[in-house]
C-alpha positions in Angstrom: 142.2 111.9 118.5 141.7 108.8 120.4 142.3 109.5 124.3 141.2 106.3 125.7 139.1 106.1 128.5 138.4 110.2 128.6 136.2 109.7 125.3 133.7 107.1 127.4 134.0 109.6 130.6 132.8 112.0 128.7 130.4 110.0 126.7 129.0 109.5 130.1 128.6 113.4 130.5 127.3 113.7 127.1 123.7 115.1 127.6 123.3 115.3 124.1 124.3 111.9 123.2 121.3 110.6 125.6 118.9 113.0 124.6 119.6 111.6 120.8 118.9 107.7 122.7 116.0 109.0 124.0 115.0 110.4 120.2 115.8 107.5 119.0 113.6 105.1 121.1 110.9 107.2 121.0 111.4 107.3 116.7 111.6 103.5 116.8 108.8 103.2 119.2 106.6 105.5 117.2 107.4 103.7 113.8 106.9 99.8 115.1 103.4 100.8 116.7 102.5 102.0 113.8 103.9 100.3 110.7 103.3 96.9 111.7 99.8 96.9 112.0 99.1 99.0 109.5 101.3 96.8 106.8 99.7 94.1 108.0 96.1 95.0 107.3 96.8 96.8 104.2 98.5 92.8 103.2 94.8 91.5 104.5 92.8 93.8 102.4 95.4 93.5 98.9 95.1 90.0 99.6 91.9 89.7 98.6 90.5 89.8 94.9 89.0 92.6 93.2 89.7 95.0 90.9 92.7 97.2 90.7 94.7 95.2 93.4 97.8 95.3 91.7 97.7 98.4 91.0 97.1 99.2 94.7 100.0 97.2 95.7 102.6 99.1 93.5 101.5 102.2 95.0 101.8 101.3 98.1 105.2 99.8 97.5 106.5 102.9 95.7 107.7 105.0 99.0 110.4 101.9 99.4 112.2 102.6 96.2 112.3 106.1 96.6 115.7 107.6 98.2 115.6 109.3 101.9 117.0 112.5 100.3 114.2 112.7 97.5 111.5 111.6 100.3 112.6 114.2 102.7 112.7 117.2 100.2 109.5 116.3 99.1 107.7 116.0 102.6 110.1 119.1 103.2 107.4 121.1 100.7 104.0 119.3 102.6 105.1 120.0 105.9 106.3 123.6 105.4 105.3 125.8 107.9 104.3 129.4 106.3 102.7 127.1 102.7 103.1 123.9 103.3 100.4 121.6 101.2 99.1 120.2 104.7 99.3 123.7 106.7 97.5 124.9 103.2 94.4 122.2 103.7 94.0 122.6 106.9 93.4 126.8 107.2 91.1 126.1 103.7 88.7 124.0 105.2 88.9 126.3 108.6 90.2 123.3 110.8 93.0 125.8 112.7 93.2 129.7 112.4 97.1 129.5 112.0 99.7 127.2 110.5 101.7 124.9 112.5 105.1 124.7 112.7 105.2 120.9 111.7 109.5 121.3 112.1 109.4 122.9 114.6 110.2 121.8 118.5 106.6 120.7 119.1 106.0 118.4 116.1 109.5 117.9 114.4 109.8 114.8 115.8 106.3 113.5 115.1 106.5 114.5 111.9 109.7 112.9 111.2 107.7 109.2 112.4 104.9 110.1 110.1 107.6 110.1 107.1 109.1 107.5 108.3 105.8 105.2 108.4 105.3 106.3 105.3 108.5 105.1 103.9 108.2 102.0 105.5 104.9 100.5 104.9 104.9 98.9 101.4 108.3 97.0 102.4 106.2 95.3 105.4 103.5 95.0 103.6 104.8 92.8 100.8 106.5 90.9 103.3 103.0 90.0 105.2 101.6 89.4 101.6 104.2 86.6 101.0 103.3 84.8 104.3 99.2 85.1 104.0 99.8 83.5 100.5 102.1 80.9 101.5 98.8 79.8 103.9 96.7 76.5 102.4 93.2 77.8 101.7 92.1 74.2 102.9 92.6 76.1 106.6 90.5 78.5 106.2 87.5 76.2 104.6 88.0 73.5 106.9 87.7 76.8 109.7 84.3 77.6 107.6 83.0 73.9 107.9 83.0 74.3 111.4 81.5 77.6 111.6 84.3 79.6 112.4 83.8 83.9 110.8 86.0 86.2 109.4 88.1 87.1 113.1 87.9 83.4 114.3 89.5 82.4 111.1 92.0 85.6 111.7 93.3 85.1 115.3 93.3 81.3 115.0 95.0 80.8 111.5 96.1 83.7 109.9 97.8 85.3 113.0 99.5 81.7 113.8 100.8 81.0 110.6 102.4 84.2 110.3 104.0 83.7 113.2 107.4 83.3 111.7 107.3 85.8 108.9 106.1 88.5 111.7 109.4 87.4 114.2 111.5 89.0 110.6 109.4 92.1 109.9 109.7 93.0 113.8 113.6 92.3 114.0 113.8 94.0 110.6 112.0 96.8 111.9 113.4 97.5 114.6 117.3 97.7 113.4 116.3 99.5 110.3 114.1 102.0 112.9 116.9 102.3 115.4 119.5 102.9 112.9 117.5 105.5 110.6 118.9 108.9 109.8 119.1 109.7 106.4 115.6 111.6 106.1 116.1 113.4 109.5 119.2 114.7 108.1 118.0 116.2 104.9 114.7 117.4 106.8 116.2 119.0 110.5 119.5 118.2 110.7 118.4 117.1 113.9 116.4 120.2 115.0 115.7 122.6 116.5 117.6 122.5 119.6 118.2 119.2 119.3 114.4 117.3 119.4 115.3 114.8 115.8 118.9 114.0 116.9 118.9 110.3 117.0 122.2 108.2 117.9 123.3 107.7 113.9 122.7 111.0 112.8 124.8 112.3 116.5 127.6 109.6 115.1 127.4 111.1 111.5 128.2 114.7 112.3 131.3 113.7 114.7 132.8 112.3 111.5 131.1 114.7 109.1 130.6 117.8 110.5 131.2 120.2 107.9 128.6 118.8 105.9 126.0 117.9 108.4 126.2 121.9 110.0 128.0 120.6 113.0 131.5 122.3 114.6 133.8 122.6 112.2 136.7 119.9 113.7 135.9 116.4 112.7 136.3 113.9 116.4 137.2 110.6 115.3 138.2 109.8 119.2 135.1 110.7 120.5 133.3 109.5 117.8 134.6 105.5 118.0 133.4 105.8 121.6 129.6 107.1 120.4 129.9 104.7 117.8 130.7 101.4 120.1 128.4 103.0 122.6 125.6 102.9 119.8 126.7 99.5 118.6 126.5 98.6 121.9 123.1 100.0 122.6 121.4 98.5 119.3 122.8 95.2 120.2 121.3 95.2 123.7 117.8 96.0 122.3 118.1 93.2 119.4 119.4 90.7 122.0 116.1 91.3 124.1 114.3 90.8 121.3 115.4 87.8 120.1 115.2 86.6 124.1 111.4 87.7 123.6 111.2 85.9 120.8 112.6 82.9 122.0 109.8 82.7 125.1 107.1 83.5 122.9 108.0 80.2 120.9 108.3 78.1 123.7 104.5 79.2 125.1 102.9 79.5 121.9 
């Protein structure tokens, strides 16, 4: 139960606590390099007319309505180490001589960033396809009067003018990054030894550990102090951001 002060004293001591910060920032890290760009030049290209755009776009969009659980189990089967469908590819077309352990301590957490950009994407995307349509077209042919080509016309009005809507896909990013779990859970559990624990998923088998594969006595004490810690920690890094965000305005 709740001891006070002893449950942030040994929070302090906790090494796996701070490896599962470190997992964390490294997850989030991964995922914002990653997604961001990508969503927004898959919303360039589907923003353009031709044939079979829509359909492109609901494709693309499908990995956000799908459930963590249902995600997981399925990338579960293409990242399998003895048949996965990827391990499968790669030793037919003589590209390694061996499977890889994609879950394993080497790639688990890679792989786990690789599902979750794929999850992500089409959320972003749509999001970057609001703001480019929300941009007059009178910009961009005033921009062609003068002379101005395809990446003029990109860093000097496209990039601008999204300017807002890419402040809320960054701040959305990053708390949705920072406090994903649910497919790491289903996938490792946070394994092995430890390498896809990240903060929520430490904080969901204090309360849950039956479930989750954890000890067998559930720490509610210990747990409100990784939780405020976490809280505490997530806070911090939006606070920056925002801070960031602030300075950026002012300059540009």
């Amino acid at each position: 139960m709740f001891i006070g002060l002893d449950n942030f004293a040994r929070l302090m001591r906790d090494t796996e606590f701070w490896q599962s910060v470190v997992n964390t920032l490294v997850y989030a890290g991964g995922k914002l390099l990653v997604t961001i760009p990508l969503s927004f030049v898959l919303a360039v290209i589907l923003n353009r007319a031709f044939a079979g755009r829509q359909l492109l776009r609901a494709v693309y969009f499908l990995p956000t309505i799908v459930s963590a659980s249902v995600m997981a189990i399925v990338f579960y089967v293409v990242f399998n180490s003895y048949n996965g469908t990827i391990n499968q590819m790669l030793l037919a077309s003589g590209i390694i001589s061996a499977p890889i352990d994609w879950l394993g301590p080497k790639y688990a957490l890679l792989t786990s960033i690789i599902i979750a950009i794929w999850g992500a994407i089409g959320n972003y995307m749509l999001l970057f396809l609001a703001g480019l349509q929300n941009i007059p077209e009178d910009l961009y042919e005033a921009a062609s009067l003068d002379g101005a080509g395809p990446i003029r016309k990109m860093w000097s009005i496209t990039v601008p003018m999204l300017g807002p809507v890419l402040q809320m896909i960054i701040m959305l990013a990053i708390t949705v990054s920072l406090k994903g779990y649910e497919s790491i859970m289903v996938l490792t559990e946070g394994g092995p030894y430890g390498k896809t624990n990240v903060m929520y998923l430490y904080l969901y088998k204090l309360f849950f550990p039956v479930s989750s594969g954890g000890t067998s006595a559930q720490q509610f004490g210990y747990g409100s102090a990784v939780g405020f810690a976490t809280a505490v920690i997530v806070g911090v890094i939006t606070l920056l951001y925002f801070r960031l965000s602030k300075k950026l305005n002012e300059i540009y």
